[in-house]
C-alpha positions in Angstrom: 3.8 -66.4 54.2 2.6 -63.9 51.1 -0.1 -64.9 49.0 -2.5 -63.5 46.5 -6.2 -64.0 47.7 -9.1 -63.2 46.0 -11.9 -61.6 48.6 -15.8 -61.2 48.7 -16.3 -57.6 48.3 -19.5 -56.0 46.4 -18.0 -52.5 46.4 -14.8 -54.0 44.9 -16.5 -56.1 42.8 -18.6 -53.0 41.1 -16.3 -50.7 40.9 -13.8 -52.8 39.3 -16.7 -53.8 37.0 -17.1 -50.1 35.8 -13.3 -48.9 35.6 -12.2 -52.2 33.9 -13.8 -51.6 30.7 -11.3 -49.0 30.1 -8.5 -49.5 32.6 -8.0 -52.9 32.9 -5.5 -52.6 35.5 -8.0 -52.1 37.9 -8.7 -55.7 38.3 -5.4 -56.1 40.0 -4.9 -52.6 41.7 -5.1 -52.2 45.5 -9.1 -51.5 44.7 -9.8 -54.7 43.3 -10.8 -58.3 44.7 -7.2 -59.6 44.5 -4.8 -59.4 47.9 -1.6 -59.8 48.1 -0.9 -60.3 51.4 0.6 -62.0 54.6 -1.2 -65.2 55.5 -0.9 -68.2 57.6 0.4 -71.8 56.0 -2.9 -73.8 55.7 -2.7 -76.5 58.4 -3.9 -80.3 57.5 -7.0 -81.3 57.7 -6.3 -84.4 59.2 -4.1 -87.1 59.3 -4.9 -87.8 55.4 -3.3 -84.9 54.2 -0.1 -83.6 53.0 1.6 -80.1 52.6 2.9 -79.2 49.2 5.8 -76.4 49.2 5.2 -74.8 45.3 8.1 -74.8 43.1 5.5 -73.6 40.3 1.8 -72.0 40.6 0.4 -71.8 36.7 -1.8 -69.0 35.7 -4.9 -70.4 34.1 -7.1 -68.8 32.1 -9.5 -69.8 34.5 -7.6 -67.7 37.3 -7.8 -64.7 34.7 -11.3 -65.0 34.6 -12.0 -64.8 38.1 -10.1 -61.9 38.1 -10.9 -60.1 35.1 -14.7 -60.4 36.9 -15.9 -62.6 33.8 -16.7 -65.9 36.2 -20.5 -66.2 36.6 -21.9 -65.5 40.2 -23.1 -68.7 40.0 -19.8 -70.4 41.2 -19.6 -68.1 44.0 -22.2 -70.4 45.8 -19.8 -73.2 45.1 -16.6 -72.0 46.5 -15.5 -70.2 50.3 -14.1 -67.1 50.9 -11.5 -65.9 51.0 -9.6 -68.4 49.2 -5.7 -68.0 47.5 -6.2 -68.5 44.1 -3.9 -70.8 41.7 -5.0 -74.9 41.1 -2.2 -75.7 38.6 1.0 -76.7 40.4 4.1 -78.8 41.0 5.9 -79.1 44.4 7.4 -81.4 46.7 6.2 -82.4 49.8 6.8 -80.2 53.0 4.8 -82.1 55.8 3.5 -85.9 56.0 0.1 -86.6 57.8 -0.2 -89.1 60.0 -2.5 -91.3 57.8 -0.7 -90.9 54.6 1.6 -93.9 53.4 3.7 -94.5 50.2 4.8 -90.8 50.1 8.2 -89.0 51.1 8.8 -85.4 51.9 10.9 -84.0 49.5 9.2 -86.3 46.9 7.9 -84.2 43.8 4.1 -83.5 43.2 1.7 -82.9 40.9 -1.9 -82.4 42.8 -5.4 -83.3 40.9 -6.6 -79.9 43.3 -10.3 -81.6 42.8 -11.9 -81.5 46.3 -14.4 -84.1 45.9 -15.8 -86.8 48.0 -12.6 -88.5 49.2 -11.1 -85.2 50.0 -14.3 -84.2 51.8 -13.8 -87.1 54.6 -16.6 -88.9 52.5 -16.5 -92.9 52.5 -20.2 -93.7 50.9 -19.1 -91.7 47.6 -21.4 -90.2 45.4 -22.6 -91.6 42.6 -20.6 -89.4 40.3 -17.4 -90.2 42.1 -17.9 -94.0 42.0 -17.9 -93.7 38.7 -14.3 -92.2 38.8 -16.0 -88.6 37.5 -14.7 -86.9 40.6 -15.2 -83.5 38.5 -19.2 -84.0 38.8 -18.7 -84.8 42.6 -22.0 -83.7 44.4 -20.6 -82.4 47.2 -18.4 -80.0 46.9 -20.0 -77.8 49.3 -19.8 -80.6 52.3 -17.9 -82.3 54.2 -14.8 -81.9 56.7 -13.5 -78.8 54.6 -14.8 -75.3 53.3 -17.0 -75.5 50.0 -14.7 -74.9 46.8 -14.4 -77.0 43.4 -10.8 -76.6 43.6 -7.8 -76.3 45.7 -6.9 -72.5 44.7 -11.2 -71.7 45.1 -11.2 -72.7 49.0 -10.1 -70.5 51.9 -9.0 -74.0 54.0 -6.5 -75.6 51.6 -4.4 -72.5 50.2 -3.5 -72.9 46.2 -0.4 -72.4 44.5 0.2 -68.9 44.4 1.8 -68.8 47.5 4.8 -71.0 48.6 2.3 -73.8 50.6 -0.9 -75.4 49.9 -2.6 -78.5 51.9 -3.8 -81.9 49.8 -5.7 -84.9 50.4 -3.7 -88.0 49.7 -5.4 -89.3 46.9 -4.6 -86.2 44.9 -1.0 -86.9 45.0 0.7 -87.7 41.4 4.2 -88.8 41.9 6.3 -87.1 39.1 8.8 -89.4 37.6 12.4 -88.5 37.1 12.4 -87.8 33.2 9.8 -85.6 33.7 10.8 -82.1 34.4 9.4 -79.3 36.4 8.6 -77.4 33.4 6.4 -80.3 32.1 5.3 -81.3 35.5 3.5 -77.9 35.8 2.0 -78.4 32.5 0.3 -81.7 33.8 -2.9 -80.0 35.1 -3.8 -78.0 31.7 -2.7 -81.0 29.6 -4.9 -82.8 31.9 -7.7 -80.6 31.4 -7.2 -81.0 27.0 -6.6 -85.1 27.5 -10.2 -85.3 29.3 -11.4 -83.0 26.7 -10.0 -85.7 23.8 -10.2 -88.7 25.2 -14.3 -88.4 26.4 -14.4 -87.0 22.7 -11.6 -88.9 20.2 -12.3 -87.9 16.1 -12.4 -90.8 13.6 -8.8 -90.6 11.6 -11.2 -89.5 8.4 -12.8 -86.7 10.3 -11.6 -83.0 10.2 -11.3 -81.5 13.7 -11.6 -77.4 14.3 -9.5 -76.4 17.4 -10.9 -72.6 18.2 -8.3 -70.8 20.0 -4.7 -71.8 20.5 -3.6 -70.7 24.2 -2.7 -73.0 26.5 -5.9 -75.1 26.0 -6.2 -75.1 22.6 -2.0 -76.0 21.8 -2.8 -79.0 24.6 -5.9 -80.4 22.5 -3.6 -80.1 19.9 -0.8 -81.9 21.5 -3.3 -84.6 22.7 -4.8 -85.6 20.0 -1.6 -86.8 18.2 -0.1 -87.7 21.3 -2.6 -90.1 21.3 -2.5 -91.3 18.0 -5.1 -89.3 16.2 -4.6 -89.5 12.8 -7.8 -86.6 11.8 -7.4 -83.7 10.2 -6.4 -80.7 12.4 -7.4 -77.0 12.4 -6.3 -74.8 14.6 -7.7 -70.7 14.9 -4.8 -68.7 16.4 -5.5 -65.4 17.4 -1.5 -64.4 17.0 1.0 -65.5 14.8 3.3 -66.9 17.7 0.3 -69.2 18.9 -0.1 -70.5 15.2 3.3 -71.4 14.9 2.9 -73.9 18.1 -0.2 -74.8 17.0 1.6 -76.1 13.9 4.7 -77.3 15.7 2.2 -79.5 18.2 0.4 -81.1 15.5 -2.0 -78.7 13.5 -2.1 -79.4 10.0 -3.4 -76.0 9.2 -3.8 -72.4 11.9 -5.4 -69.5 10.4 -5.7 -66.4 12.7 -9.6 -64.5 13.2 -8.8 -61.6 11.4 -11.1 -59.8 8.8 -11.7 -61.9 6.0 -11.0 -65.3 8.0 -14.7 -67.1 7.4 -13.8 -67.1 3.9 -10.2 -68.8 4.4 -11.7 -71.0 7.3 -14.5 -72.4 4.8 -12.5 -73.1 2.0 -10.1 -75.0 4.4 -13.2 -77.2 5.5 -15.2 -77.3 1.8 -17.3 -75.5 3.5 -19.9 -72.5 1.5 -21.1 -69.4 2.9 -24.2 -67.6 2.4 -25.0 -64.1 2.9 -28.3 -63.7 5.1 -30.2 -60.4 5.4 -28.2 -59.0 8.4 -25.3 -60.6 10.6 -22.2 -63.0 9.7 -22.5 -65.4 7.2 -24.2 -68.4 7.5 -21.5 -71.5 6.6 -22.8 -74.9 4.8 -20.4 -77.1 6.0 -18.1 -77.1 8.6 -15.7 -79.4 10.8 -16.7 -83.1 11.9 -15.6 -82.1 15.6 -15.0 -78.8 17.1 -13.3 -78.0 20.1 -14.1 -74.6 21.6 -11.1 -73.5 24.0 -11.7 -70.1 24.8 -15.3 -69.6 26.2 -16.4 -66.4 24.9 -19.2 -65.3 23.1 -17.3 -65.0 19.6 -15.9 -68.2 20.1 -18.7 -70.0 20.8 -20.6 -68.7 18.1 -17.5 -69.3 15.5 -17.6 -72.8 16.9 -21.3 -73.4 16.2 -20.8 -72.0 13.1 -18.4 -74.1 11.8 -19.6 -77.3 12.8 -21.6 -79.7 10.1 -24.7 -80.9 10.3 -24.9 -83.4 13.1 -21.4 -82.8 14.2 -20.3 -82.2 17.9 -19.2 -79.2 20.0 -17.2 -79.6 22.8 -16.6 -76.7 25.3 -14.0 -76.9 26.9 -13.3 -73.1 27.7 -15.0 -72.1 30.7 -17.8 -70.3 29.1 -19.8 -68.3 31.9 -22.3 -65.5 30.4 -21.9 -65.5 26.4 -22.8 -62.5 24.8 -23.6 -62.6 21.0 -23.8 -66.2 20.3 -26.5 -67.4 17.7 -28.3 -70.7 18.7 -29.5 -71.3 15.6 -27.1 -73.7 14.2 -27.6 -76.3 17.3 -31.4 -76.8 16.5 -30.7 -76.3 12.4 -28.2 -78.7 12.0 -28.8 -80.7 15.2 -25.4 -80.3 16.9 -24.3 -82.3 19.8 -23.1 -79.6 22.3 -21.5 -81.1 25.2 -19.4 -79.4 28.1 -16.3 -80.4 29.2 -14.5 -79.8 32.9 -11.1 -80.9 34.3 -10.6 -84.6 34.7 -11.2 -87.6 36.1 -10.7 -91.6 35.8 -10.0 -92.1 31.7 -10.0 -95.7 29.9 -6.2 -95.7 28.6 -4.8 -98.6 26.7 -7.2 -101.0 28.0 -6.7 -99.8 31.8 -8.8 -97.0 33.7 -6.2 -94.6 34.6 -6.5 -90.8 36.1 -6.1 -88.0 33.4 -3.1 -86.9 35.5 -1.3 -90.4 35.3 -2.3 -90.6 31.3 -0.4 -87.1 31.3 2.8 -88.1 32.7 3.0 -91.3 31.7 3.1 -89.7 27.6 5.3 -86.9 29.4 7.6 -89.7 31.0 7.5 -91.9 27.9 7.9 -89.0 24.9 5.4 -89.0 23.4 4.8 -84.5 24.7 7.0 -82.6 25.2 5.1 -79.4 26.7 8.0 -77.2 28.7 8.2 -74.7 25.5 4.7 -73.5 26.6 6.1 -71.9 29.5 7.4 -68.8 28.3 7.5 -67.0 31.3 8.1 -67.4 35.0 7.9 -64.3 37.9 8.1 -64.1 41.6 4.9 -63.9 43.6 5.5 -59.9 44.6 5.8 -59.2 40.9 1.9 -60.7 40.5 1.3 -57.4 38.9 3.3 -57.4 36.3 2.6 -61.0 35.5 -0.6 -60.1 35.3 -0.5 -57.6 32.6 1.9 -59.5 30.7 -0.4 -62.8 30.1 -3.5 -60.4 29.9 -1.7 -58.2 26.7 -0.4 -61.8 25.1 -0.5 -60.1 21.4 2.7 -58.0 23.1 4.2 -60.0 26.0 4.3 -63.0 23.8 3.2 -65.4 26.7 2.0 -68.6 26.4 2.3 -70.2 30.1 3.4 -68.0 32.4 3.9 -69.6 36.1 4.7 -68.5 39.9 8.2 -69.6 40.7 9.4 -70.4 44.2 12.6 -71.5 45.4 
């Protein structure tokens, strides 16, 4: 089968370093890190497993910042080449193991691609996965499979850009009927935003800054009146399309970063701004909670920024080397800064429920509707140009673009 792989290559990764800055393309030419090419269907691990044929293999940011080159090294310690890429997914199952009961092939999936203890072979699990926080699992580099956070970051269990990947039993998320594809492949980012909320919910009097609004930042939107929030909502849109969903999802207000935007953002929150010496101004004020969904420098600073004093930060854009961010407003105003990554067991309606269930359970009762984020769909040998069109977004007008299969 064809799939797009992402290899270990110093010489690739450098010269792809130094072109990129001004030819971009690089990062998915035939000199890059990315492969597409013929590979074998991942076989099960054991009897526990399952394999998933793809109807839909989402590109994440998180994919585009592997390839773009803007992950941190760091990760590379935590993950096994070389590995297909894509995590978000929805498929049915192709192949039954031995061990796994309660599950048809044929039946429709959604996969939490989390290869923690369980998936590992593990019975004594970690502390972190007792807990149900199987996104801090300590082991991701042991076990019966090859080291990787993710399904889509380890060579063993394939990922969804290609038409089969391998998972561990207690992964599988049935999707119900009145669910539909288009929604199921929204599960995992929605997921990823629900987490995000839920370990974080706002007070109905607070006023809540949502800083970007791509896929992330329209699903913190959507979850946060899908689950009843009642607070104020600001969204920061970086184009006009993503400020209209913003708005359609829930925002009470989207203003777009362009020049003259502190002003318009402060005023929004009764905010002031004073002029220091050198540098961008520095705001009196701010938002009660602030989400930061894009992980780069700018944002990160905007977000720190922007937050009162004594207010929270919650990054949930996979910040990896930041470049430009001022610290000072964390020790000045004593900010809580607090990281969050994927999902994990949630308390829901008096119950402890995985984020996926949460997800399609307000899919399957309603209460989100989140197929109109997936703007574009491409075959697998057209990776290029699907590419190109979710990096240049300002022109391509993507907001979710996925893999499709038949």
């Amino acid at each position: 089968m064809k799939a797009i792989q992402f290899v270990h290559s110093i010489p690739r990764y450098l010269l792809s370093k130094a072109i990129g800055a001004f030819y971009p393309p690089i990062f998915w030419s035939r000199l890059s890190c990315l492969k597409y090419r013929e590979v074998a269907e991942p076989s099960l691990p054991d009897e526990d497993w399952v394999k998933v044929r793809v109807r839909y293999g989402g590109i994440c940011g998180s994919d585009m910042g592997l390839i773009f080159l803007h992950t941190s090294p760091s990760l590379s310690a935590l993950t096994s080449f070389p590995f297909t890429l894509g995590h978000e997914n929805l498929g049915t199952i192709a192949e039954l193991g031995a061990g796994v009961h309660g599950f048809e092939v044929g039946e429709r999936m959604v996969v939490d691609p989390t290869l923690s203890c369980q998936a590992r072979g593990f019975a004594d699990l970690c502390p972190a996965c007792r807990r149900g926080d199987t996104n801090l699992c300590q082991r991701f580099t042991e076990g019966n499979i090859s080291p990787g956070l993710l399904i889509g970051s380890c060579r063993q269990t394939g990922g969804s850009w290609s038409p089969f990947f391998v998972a561990h039993k207690s992964r599988l998320f049935k999707v119900p009927p009145s669910v539909d594809d288009e929604n199921g492949v929204m599960v995992e980012p929605f997921a990823v935003a629900l987490h995000a909320v839920m370990r974080n919910f706002p007070g109905d009097d607070e006023t809540v800054l949502v800083v970007g609004s791509g896929v992330i930042g329209l699903c913190v939107v959507a979850a946060l009146r899908a689950l009843g929030s009642r607070a104020r909502v600001i969204a920061l849109a970086k184009h006009p399309f993503q400020a209209e969903m913003a708005r359609r999802y829930g925002a009470d207000e989207a203003i777009r970063p362009v020049k003259g935007y502190y002003h318009e953002l402060a005023e929004m929150l009764g905010a002031a701004l004073r002029k220091p010496i050198m540098g961008k101004p520095v705001v009196i004020g701010g938002a009660d909670l602030v989400f930061d969904c894009v992980g780069s420098g700018a944002s990160i600073d905007d977000a720190l920024r922007f937050t009162r004093s004594g207010g929270k930060v919650v990054l949930v854009g996979l910040a990896a080397l930041p470049k430009g961010v001022d610290w000072t407003p964390i020790w000045l105003n004593e900010l809580q800064v607090r990281g969050s990554y994927t999902y994990g067991l949630e308390s829901y309606q008096g119950r402890r429920m995985h984020t996926f269930q949460v997800a399609l359970n307000l899919m399957a009762e309603g209460g989100v509707d989140l197929a109109p984020l997936v703007t574009h769909k491409f075959k697998l040998e057209d990776y290029r140009r699907a590419l190109a069109a979710v990096a240049r977004k300002g022109r391509s007008g993507v907001i979710k673009a996925v893999f499709a299969f038949e």
